[in-house]
C-alpha positions as semicolon CSV with decimal commas, in nm:
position;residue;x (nm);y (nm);z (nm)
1;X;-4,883;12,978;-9,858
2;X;-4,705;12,903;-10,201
3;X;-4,848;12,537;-10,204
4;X;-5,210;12,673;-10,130
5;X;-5,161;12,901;-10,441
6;X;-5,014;12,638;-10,650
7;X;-5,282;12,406;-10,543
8;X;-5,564;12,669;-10,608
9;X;-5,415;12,712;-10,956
10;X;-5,409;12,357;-11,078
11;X;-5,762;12,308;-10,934
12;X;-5,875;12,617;-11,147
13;X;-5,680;12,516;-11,457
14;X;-5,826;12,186;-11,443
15;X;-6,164;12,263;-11,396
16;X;-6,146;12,547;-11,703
17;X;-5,941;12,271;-11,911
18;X;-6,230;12,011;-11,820
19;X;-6,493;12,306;-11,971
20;X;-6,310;12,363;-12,337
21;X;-6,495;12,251;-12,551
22;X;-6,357;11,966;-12,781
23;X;-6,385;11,997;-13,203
24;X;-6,303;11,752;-13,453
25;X;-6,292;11,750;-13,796
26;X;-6,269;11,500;-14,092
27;X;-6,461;11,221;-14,228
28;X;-6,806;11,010;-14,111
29;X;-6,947;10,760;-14,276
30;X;-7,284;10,580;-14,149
31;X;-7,300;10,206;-14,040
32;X;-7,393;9,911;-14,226
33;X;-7,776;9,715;-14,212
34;X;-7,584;9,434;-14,150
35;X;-7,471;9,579;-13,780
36;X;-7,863;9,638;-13,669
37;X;-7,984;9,445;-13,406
38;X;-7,570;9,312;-13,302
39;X;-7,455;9,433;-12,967
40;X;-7,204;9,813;-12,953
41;X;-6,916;9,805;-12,768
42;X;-7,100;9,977;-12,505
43;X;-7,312;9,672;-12,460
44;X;-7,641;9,834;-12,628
45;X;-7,837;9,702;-12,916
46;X;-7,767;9,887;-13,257
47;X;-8,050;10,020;-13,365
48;X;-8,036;10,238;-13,753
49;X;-8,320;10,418;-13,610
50;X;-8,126;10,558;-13,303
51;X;-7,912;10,895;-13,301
52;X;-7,580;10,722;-13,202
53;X;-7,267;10,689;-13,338
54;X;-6,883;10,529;-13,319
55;X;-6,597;10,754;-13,207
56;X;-6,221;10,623;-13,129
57;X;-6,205;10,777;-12,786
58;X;-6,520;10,968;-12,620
59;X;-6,692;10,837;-12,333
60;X;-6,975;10,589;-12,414
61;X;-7,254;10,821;-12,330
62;X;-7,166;11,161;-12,459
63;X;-7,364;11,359;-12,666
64;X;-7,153;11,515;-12,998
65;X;-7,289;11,750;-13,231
66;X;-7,193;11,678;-13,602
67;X;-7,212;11,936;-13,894
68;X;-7,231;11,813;-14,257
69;X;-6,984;12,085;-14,346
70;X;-7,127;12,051;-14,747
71;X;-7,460;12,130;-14,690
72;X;-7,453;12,279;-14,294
73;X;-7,639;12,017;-14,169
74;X;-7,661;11,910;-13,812
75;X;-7,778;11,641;-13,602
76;X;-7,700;11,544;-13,194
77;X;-7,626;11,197;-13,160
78;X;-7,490;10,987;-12,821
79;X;-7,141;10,790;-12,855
80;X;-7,210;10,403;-12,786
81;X;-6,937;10,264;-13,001
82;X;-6,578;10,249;-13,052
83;X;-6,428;10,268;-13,409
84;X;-6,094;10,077;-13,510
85;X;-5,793;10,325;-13,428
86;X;-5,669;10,241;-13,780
87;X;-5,980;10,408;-13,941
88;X;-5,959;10,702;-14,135
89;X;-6,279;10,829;-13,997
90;X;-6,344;11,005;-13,722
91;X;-6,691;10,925;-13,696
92;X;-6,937;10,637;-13,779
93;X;-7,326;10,734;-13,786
94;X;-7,612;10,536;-13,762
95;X;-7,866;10,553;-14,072
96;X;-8,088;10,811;-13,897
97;X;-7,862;11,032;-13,816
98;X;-7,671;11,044;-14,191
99;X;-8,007;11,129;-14,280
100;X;-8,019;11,434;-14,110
101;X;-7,732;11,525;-14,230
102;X;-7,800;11,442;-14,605
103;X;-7,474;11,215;-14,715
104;X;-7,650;10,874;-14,724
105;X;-7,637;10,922;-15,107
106;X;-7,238;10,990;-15,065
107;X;-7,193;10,726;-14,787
108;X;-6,913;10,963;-14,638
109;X;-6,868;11,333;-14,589
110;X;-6,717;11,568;-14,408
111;X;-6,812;11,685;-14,056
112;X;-6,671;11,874;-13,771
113;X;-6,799;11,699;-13,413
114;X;-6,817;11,909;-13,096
115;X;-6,915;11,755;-12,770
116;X;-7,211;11,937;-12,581
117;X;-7,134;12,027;-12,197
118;X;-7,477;11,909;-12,066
């Protein structure tokens, strides 16, 4: 009886640690014209026109929300490539999607990134 109990509780632990929701904070930057057309490291095409972006460690494939925390702005993009784990970003953007969020001016900002539980 104490190892179904144990067993239930890990299982229900997981499953509401698997449902936090994940927040990040410090600095994006947007991704060179010299990257468009070259392949991610997700094996897709960059495109500047595209909402996707670079990120150290989510899955290829998830959808992150990003606030411009200077002017509030937001845009959803979809993770299809990995950035150095020596860069001080936490975040690289493709040209659309620093658009939205009004830094292409600055090059970098600073934005928090949430993932969305679709």
């Amino acid at each position: 009886m104490k190892n179904l109990f144990l067993i239930s509780s890990i299982c229900l632990l997981s499953s509401f640690l698997l449902q936090t929701s994940f927040v990040e904070k410090g600095k994006a930057s947007y991704y060179s014209t010299k990257f468009e057309g070259k392949k991610t490291s997700s094996g897709e095409i960059f495109r500047q026109d595209s909402l996707t972006a670079a990120h150290k460690k989510i899955p290829f494939g998830t959808k992150v929300l990003v606030r411009n925390l200077k002017n509030d702005s937001v845009v959803e993009v979809r993770i299809n490539d990995r950035l150095s784990q020596k860069s001080s970003r936490i975040i690289d953007l493709s040209l659309k999607a620093a658009k939205q969020l009004n830094f292409v001016r600055d090059g970098i900002s600073i934005v928090t990134i949430e993932k969305i539980n679709k």
